[in-house]
HTML snippet that shows the backbone in 3Dmol.js (N, CA, C, O; Angstrom):
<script src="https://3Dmol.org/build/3Dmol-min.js"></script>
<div id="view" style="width:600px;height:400px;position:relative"></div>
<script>
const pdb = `
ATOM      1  N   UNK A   1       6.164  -9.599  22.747  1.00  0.00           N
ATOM      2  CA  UNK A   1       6.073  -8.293  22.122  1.00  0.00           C
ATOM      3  C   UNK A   1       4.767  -8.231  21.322  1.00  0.00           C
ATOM      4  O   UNK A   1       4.532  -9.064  20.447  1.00  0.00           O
ATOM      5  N   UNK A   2       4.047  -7.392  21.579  1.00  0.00           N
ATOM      6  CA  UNK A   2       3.421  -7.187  20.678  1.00  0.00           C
ATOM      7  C   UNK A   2       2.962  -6.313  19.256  1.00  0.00           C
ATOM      8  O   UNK A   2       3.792  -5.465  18.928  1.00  0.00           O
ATOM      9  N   UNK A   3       1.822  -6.411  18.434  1.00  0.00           N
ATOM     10  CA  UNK A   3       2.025  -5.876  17.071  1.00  0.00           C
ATOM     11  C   UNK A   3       2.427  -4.464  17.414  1.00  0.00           C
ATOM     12  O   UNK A   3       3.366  -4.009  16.761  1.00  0.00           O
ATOM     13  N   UNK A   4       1.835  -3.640  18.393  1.00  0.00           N
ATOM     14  CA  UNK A   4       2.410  -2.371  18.356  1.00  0.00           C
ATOM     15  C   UNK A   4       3.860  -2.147  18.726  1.00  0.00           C
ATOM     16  O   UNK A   4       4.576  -1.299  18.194  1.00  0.00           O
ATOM     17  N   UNK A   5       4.255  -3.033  19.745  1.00  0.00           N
ATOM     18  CA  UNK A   5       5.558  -2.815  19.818  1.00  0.00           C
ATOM     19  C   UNK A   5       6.671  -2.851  19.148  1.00  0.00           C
ATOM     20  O   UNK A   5       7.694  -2.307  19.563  1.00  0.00           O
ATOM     21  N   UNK A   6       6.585  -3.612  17.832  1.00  0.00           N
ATOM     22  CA  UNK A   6       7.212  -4.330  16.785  1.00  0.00           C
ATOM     23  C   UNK A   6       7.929  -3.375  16.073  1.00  0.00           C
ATOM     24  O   UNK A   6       7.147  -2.910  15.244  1.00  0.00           O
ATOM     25  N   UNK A   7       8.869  -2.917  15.988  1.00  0.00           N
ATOM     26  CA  UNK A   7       9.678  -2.027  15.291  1.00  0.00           C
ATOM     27  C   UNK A   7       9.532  -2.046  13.784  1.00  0.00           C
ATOM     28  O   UNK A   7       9.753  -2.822  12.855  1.00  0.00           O
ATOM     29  N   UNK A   8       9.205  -1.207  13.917  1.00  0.00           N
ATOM     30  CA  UNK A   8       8.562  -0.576  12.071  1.00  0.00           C
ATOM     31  C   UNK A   8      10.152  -0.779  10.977  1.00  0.00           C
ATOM     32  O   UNK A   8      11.252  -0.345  11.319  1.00  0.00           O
ATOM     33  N   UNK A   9       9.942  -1.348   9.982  1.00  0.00           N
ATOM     34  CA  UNK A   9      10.743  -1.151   8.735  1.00  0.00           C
ATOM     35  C   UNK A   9      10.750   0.174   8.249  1.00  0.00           C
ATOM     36  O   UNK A   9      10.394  -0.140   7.114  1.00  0.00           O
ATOM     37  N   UNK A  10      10.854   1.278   8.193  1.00  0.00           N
ATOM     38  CA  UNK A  10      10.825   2.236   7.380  1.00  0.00           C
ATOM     39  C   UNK A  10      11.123   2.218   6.149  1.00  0.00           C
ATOM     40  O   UNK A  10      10.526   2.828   5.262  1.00  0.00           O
ATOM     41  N   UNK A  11      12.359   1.297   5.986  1.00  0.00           N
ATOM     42  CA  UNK A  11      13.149   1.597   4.823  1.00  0.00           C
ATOM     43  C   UNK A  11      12.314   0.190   3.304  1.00  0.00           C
ATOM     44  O   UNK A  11      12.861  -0.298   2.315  1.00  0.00           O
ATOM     45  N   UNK A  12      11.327   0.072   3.681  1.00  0.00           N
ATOM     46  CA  UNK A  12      10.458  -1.018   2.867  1.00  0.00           C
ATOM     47  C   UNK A  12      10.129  -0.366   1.985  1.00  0.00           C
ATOM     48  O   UNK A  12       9.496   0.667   2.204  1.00  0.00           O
ATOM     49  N   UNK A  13      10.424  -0.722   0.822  1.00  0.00           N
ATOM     50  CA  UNK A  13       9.684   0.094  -0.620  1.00  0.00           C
ATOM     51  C   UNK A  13       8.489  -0.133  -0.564  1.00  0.00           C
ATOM     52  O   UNK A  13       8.021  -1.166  -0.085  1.00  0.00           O
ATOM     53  N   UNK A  14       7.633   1.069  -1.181  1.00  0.00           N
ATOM     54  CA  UNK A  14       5.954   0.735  -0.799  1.00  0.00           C
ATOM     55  C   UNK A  14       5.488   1.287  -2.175  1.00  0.00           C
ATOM     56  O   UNK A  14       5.775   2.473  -2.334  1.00  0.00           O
ATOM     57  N   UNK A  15       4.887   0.740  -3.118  1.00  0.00           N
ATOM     58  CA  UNK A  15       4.216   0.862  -3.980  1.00  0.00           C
ATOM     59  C   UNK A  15       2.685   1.218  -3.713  1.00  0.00           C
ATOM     60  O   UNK A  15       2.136   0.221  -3.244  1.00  0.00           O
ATOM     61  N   UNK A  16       1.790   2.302  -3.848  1.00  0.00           N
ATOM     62  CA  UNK A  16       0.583   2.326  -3.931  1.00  0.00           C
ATOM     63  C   UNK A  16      -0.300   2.597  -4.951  1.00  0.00           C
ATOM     64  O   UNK A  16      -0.803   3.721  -4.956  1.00  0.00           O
ATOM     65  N   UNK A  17      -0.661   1.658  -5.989  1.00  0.00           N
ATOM     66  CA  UNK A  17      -1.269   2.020  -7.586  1.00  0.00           C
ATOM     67  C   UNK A  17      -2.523   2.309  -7.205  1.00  0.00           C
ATOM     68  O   UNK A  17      -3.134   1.718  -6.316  1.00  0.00           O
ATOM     69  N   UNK A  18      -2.887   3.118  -7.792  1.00  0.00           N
ATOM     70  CA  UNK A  18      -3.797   4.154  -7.740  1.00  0.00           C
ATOM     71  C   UNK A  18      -4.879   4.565  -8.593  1.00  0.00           C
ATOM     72  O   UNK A  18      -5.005   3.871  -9.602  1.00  0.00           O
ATOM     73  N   UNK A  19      -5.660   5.477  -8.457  1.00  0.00           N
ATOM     74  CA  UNK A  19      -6.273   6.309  -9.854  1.00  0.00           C
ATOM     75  C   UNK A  19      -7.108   7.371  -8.925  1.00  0.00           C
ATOM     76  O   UNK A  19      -7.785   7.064  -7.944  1.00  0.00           O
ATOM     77  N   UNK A  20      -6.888   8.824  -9.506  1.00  0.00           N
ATOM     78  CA  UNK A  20      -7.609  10.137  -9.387  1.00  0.00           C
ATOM     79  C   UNK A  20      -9.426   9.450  -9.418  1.00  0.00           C
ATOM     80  O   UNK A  20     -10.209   8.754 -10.065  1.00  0.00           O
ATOM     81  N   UNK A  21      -9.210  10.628  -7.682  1.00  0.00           N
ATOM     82  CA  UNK A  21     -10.998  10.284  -7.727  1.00  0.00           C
ATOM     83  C   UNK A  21     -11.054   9.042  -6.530  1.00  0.00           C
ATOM     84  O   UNK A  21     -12.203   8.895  -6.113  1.00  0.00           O
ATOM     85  N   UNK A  22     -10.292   8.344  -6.049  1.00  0.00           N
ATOM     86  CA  UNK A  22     -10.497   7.091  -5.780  1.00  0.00           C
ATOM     87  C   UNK A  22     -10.144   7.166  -4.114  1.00  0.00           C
ATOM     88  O   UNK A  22      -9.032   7.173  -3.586  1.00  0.00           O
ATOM     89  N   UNK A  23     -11.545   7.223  -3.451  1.00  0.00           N
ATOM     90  CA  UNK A  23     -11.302   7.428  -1.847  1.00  0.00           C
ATOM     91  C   UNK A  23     -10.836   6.113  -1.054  1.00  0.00           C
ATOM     92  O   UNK A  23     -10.394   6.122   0.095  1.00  0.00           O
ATOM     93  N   UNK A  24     -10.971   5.235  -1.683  1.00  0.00           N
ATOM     94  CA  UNK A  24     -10.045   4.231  -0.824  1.00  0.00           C
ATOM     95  C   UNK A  24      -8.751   4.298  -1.383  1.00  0.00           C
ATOM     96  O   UNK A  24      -7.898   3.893  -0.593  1.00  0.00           O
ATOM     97  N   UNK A  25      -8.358   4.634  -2.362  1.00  0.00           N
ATOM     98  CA  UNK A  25      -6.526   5.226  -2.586  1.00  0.00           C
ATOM     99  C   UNK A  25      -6.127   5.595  -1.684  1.00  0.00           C
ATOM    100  O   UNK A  25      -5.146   5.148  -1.089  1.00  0.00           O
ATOM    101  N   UNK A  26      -7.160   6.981  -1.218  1.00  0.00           N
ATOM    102  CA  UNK A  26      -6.746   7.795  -0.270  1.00  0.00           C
ATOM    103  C   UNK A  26      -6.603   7.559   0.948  1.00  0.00           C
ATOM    104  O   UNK A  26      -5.699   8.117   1.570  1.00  0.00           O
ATOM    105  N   UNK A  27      -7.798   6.337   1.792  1.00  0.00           N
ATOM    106  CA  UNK A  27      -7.751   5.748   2.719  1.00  0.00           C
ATOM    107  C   UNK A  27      -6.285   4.927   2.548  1.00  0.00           C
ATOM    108  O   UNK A  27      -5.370   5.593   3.033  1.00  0.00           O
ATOM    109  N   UNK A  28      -6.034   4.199   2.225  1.00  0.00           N
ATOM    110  CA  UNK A  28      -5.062   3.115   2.476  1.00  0.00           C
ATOM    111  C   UNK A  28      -3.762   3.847   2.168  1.00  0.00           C
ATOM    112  O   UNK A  28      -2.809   3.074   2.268  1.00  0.00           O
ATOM    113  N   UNK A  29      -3.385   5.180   1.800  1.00  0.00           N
ATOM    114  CA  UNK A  29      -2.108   5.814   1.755  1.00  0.00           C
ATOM    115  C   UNK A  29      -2.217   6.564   2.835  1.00  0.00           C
ATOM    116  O   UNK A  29      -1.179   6.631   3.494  1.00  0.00           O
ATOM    117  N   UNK A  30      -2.873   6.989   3.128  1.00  0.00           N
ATOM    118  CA  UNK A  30      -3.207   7.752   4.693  1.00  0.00           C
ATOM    119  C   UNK A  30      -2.911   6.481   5.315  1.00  0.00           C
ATOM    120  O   UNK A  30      -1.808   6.612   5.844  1.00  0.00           O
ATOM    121  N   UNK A  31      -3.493   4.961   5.570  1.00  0.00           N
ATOM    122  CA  UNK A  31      -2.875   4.502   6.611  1.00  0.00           C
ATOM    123  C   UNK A  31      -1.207   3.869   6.444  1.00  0.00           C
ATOM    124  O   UNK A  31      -0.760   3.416   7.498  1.00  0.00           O
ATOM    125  N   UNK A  32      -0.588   3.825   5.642  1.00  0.00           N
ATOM    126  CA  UNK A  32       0.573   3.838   5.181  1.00  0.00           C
ATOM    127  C   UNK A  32       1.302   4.628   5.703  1.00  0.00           C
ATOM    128  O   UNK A  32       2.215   4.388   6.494  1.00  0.00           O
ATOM    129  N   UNK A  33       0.959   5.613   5.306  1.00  0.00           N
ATOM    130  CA  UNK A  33       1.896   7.008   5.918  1.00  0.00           C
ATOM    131  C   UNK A  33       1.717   7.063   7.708  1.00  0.00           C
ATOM    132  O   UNK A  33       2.673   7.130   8.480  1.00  0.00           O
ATOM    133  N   UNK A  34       0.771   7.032   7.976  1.00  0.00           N
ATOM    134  CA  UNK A  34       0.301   6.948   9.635  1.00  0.00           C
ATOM    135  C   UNK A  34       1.162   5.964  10.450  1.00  0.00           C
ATOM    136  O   UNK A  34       1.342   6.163  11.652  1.00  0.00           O
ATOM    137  N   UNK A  35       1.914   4.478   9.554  1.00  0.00           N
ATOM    138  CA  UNK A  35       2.638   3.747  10.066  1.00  0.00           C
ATOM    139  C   UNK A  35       4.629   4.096   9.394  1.00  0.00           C
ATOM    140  O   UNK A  35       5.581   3.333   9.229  1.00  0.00           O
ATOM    141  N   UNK A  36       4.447   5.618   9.195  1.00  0.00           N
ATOM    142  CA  UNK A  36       5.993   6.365   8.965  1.00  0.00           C
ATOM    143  C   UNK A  36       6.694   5.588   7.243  1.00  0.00           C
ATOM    144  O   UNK A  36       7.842   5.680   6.809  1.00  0.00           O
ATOM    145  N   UNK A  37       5.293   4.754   6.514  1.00  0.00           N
ATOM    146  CA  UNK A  37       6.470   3.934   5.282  1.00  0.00           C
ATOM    147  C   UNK A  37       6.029   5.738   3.940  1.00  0.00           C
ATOM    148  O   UNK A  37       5.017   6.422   3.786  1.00  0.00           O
ATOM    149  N   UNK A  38       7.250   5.767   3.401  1.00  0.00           N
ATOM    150  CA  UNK A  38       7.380   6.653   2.479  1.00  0.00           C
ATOM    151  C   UNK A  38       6.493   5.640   1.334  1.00  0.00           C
ATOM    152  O   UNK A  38       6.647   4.419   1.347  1.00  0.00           O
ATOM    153  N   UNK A  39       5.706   6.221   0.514  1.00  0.00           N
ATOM    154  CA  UNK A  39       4.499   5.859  -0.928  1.00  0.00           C
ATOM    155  C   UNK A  39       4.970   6.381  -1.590  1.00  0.00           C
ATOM    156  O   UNK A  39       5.512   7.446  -1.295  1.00  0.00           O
ATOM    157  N   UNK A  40       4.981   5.922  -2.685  1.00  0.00           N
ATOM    158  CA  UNK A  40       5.669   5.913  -4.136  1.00  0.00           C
ATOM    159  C   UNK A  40       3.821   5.764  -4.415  1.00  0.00           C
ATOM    160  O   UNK A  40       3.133   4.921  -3.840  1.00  0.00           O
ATOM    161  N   UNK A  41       3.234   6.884  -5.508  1.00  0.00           N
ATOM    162  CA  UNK A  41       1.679   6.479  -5.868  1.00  0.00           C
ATOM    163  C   UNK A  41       2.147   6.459  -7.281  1.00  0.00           C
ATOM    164  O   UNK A  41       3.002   7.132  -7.856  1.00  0.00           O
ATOM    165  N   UNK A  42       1.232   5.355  -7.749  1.00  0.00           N
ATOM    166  CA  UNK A  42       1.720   5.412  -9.451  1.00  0.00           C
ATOM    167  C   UNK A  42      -0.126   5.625  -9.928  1.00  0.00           C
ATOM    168  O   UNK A  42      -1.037   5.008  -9.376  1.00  0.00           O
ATOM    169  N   UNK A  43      -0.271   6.443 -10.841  1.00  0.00           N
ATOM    170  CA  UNK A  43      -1.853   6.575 -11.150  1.00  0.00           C
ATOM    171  C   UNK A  43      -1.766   5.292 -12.418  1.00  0.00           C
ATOM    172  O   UNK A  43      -1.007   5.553 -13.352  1.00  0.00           O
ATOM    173  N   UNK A  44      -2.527   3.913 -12.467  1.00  0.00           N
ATOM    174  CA  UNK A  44      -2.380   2.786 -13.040  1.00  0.00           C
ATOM    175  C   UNK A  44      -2.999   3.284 -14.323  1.00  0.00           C
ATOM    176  O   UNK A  44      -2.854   2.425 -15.193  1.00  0.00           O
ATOM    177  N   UNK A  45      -3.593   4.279 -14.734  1.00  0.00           N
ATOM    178  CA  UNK A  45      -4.247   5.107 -15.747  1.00  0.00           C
ATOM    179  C   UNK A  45      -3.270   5.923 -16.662  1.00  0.00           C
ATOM    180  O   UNK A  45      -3.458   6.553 -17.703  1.00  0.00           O
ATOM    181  N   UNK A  46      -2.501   5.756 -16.132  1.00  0.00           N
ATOM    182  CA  UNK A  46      -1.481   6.485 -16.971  1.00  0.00           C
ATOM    183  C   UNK A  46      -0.276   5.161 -17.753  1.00  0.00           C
ATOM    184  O   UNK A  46       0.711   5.434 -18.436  1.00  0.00           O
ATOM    185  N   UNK A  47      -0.750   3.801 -17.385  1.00  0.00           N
ATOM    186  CA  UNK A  47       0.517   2.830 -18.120  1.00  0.00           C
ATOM    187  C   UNK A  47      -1.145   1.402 -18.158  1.00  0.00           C
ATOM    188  O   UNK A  47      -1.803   0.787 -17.320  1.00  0.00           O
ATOM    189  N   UNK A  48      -1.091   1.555 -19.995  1.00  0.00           N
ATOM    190  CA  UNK A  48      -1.744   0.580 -19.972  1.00  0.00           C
ATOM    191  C   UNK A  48      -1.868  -1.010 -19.635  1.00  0.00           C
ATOM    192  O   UNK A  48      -2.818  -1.779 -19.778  1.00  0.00           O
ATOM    193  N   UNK A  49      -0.946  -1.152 -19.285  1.00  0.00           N
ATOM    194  CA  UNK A  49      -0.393  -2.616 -18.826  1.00  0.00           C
ATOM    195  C   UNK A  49      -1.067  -2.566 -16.916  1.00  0.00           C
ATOM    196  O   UNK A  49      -1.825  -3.442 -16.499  1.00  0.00           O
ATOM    197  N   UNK A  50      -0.662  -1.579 -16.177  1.00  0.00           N
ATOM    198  CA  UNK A  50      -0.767  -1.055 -15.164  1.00  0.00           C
ATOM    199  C   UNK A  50      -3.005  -1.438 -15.075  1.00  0.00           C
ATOM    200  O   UNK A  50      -3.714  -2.261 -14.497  1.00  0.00           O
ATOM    201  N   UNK A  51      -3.195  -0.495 -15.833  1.00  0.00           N
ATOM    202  CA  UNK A  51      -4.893  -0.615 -15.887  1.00  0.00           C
ATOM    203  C   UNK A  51      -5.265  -1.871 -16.276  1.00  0.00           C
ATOM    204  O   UNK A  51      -6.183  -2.373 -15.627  1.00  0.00           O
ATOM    205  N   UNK A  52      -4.882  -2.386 -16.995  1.00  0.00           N
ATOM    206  CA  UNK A  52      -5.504  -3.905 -17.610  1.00  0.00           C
ATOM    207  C   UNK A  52      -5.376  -4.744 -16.385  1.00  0.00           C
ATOM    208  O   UNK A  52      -6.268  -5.400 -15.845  1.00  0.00           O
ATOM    209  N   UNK A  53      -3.973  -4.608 -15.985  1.00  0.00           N
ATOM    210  CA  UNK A  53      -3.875  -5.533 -14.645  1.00  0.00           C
ATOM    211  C   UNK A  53      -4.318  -5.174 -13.436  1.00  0.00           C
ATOM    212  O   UNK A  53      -4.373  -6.180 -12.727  1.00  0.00           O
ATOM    213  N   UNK A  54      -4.716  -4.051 -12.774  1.00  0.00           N
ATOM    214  CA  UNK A  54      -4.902  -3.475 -11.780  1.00  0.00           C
ATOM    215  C   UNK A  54      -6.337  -2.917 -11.820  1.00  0.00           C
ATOM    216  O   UNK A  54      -6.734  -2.660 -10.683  1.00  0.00           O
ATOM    217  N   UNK A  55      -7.403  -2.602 -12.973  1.00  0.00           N
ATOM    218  CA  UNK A  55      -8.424  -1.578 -12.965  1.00  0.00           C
ATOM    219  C   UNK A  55      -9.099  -1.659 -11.801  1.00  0.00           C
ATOM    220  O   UNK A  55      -9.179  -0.698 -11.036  1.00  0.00           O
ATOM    221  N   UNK A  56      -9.884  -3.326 -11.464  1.00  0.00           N
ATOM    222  CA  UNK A  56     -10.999  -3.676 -10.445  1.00  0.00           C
ATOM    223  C   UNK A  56     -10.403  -3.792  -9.279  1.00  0.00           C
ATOM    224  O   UNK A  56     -11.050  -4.225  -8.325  1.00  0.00           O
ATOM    225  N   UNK A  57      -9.051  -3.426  -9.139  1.00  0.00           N
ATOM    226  CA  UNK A  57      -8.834  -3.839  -7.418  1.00  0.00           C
ATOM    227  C   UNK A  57      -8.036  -3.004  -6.854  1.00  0.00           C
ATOM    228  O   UNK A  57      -7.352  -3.444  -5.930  1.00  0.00           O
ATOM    229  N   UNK A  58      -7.889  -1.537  -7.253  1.00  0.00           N
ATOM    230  CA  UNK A  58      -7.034  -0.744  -6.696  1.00  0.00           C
ATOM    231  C   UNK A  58      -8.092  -0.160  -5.241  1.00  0.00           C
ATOM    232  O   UNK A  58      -9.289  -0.392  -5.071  1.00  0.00           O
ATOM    233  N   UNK A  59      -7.268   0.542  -4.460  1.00  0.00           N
ATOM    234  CA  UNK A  59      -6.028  -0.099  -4.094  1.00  0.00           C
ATOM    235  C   UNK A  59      -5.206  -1.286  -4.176  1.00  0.00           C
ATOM    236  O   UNK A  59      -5.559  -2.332  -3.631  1.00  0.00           O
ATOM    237  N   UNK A  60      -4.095  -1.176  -4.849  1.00  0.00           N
ATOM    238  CA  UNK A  60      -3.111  -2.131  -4.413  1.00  0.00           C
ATOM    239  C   UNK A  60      -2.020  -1.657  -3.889  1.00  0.00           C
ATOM    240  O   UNK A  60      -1.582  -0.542  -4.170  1.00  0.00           O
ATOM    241  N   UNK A  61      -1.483  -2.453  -3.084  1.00  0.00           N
ATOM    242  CA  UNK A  61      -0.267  -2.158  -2.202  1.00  0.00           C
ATOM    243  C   UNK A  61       0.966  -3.392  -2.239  1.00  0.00           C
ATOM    244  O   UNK A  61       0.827  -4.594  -2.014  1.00  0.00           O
ATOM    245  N   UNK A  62       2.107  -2.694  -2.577  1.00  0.00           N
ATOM    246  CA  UNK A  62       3.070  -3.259  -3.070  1.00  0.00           C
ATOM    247  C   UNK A  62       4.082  -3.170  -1.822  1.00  0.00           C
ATOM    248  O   UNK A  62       4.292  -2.080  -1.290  1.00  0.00           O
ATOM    249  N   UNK A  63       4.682  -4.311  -1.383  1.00  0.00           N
ATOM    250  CA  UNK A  63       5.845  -3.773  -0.468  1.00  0.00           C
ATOM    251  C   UNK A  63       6.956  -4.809  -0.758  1.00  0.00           C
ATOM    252  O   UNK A  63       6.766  -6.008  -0.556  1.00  0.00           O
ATOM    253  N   UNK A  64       7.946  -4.392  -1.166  1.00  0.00           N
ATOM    254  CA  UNK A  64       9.550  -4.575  -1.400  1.00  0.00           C
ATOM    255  C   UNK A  64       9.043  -5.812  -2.899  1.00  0.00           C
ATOM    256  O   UNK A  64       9.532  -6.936  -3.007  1.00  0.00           O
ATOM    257  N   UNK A  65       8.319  -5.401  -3.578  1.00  0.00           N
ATOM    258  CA  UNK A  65       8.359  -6.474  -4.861  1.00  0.00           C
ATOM    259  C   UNK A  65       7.008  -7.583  -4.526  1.00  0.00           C
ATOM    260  O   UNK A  65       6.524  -8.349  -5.359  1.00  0.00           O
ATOM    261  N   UNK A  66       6.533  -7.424  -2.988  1.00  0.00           N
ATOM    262  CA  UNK A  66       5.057  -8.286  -3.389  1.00  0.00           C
ATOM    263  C   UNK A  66       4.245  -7.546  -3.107  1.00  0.00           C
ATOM    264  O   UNK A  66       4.234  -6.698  -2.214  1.00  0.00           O
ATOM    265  N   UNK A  67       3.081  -7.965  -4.271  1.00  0.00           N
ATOM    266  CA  UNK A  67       1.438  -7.795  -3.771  1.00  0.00           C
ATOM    267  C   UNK A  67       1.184  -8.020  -2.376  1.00  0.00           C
ATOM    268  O   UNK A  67       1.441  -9.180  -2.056  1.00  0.00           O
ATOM    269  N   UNK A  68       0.631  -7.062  -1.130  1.00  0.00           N
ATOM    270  CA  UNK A  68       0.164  -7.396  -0.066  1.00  0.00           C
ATOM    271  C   UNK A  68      -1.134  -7.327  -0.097  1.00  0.00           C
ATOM    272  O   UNK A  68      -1.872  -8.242   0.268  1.00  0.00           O
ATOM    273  N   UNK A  69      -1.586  -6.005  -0.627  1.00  0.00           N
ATOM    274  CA  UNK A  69      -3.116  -5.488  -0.527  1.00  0.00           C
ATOM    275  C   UNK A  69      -3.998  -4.992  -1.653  1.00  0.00           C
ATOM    276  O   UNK A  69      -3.624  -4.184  -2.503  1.00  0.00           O
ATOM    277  N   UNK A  70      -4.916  -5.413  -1.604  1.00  0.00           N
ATOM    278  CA  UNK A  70      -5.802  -5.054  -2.526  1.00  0.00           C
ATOM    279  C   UNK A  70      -7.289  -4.709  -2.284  1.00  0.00           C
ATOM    280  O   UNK A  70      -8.048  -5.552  -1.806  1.00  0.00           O
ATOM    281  N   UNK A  71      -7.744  -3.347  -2.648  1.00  0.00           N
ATOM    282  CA  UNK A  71      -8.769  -3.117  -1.976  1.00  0.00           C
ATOM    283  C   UNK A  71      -8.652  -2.229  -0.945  1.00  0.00           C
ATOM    284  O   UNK A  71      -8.850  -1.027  -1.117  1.00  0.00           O
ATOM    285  N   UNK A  72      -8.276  -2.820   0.374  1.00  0.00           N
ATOM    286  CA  UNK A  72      -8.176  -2.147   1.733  1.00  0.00           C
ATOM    287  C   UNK A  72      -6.932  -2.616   2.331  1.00  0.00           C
ATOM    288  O   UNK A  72      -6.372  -3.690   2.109  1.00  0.00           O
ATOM    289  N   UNK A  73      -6.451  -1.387   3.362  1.00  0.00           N
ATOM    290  CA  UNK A  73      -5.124  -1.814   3.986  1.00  0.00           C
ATOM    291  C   UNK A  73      -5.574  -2.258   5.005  1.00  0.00           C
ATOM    292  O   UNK A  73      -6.413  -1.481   5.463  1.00  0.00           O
ATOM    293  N   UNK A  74      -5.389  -3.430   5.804  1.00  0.00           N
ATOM    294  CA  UNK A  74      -5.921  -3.696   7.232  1.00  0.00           C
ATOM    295  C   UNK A  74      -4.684  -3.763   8.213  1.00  0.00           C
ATOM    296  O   UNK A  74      -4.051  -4.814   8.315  1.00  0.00           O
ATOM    297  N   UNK A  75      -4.314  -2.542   8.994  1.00  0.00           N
ATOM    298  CA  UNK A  75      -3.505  -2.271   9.650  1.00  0.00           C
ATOM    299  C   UNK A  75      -2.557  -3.317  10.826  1.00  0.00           C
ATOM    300  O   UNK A  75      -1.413  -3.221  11.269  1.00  0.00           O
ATOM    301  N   UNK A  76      -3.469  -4.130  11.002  1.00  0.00           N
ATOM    302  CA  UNK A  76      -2.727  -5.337  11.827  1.00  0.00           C
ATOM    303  C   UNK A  76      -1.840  -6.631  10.949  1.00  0.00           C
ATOM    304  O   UNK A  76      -1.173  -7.567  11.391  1.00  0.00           O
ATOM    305  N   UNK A  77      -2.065  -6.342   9.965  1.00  0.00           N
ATOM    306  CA  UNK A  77      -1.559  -7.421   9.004  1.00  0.00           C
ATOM    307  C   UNK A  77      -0.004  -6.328   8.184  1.00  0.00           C
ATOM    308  O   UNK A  77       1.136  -6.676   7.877  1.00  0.00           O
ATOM    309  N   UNK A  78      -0.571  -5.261   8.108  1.00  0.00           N
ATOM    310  CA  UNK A  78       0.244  -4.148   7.765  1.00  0.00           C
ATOM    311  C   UNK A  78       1.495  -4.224   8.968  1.00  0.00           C
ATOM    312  O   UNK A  78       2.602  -4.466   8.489  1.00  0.00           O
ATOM    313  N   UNK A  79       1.453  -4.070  10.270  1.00  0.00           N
ATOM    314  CA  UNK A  79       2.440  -4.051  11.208  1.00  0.00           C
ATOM    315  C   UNK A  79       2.967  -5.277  11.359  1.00  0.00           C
ATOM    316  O   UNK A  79       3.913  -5.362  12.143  1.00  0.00           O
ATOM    317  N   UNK A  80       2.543  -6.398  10.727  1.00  0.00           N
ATOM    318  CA  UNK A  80       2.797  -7.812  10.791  1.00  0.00           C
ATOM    319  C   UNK A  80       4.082  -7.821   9.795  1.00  0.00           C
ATOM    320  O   UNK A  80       5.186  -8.289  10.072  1.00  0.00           O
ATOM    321  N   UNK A  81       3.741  -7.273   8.714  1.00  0.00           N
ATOM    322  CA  UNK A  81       4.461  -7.188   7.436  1.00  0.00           C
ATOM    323  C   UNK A  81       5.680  -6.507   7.826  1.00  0.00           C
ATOM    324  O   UNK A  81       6.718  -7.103   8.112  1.00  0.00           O
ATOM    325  N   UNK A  82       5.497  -4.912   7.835  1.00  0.00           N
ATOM    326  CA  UNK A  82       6.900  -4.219   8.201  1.00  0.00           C
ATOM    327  C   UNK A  82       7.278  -4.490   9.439  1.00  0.00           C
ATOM    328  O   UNK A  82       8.237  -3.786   9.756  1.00  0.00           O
ATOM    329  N   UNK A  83       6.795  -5.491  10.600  1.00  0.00           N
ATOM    330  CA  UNK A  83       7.451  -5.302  11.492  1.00  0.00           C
ATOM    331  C   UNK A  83       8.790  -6.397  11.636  1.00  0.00           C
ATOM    332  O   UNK A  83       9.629  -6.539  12.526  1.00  0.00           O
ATOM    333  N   UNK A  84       8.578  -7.056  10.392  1.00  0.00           N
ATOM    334  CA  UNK A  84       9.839  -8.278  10.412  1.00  0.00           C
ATOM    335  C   UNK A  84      11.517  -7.788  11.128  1.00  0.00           C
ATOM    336  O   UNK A  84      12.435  -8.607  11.166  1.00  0.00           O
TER     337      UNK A  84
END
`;
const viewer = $3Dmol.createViewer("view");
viewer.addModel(pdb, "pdb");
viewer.setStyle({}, {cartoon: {color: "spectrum"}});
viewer.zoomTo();
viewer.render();
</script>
């Protein structure tokens, strides 16, 4: 089977921390959504704990309680993940 064939998780909690203004946010929730997972966006600017820990590497991408991504979503590692 391969990665495309791999039956998608839908039901995977997906965290995407964020901040207004920020075009790779936008990239990597666009490819999120493109693979059917519902985003939860939290703007990390709005919870100071959130910014201290997160400022230099958002995107981050959260799925079911771990850190996967940071920076960029790379879609083959992404179908690797939900396709368990």
């Amino acid at each position: 089977m391969t990665d495309s064939e791999m039956p998608l998780n839908t039901s995977s909690r997906v965290i995407l921390y964020t901040r207004k203004n920020c075009h790779l946010c936008e990239d990597a929730k666009q490819v999120l959504e493109e693979h059917n997972l519902v985003v939860e966006s939290i703007d990390i600017d709005a919870f100071p704990d959130l910014r201290a820990r997160f400022d230099t590497c958002i995107p981050v991408v959260e799925i079911d309680g771990r850190i996967r991504f940071k920076g960029k979503v790379d879609p083959v590692l992404l179908r690797r993940i939900i396709g368990r």
